[in-house]
N, C-alpha and C positions, 0 to 999 in steps of 0.2 A: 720572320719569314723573308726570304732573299728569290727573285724572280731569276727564274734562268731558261735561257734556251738550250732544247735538249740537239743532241749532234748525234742520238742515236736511239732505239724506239726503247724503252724498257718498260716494264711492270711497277709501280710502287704504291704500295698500300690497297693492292688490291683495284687500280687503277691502270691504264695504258697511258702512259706518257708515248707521246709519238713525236720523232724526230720533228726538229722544223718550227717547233711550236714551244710557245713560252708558257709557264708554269710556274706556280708557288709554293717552293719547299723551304723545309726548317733550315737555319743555318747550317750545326752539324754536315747536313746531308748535300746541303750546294757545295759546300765547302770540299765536301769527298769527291763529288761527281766534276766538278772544276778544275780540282789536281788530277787527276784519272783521263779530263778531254772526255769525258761523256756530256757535259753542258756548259755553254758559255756564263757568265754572270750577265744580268740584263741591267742595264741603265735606269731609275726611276725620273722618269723627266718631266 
């Protein structure tokens, strides 16, 4: 699972991801939405 911040509101799995706000998706799928500029990657600190 990879944290990222979203940059834009979207839908996923039946959930609202909302702009602005950090979340936990599968690799796969950060890795899409990172290349695309729909979410940053977040730092584990």
């Amino acid at each position: 699972m990879v944290k990222v911040k979203m940059n834009v509101q979207t839908a996923y799995h039946g959930d609202l991801l909302r702009a602005g706000k950090v979340y936990e998706v599968d690799e796969e799928t950060a890795e899409r939405w990172i290349a695309s500029k729909l979410a940053d990657e977040v730092d584990d600190e």
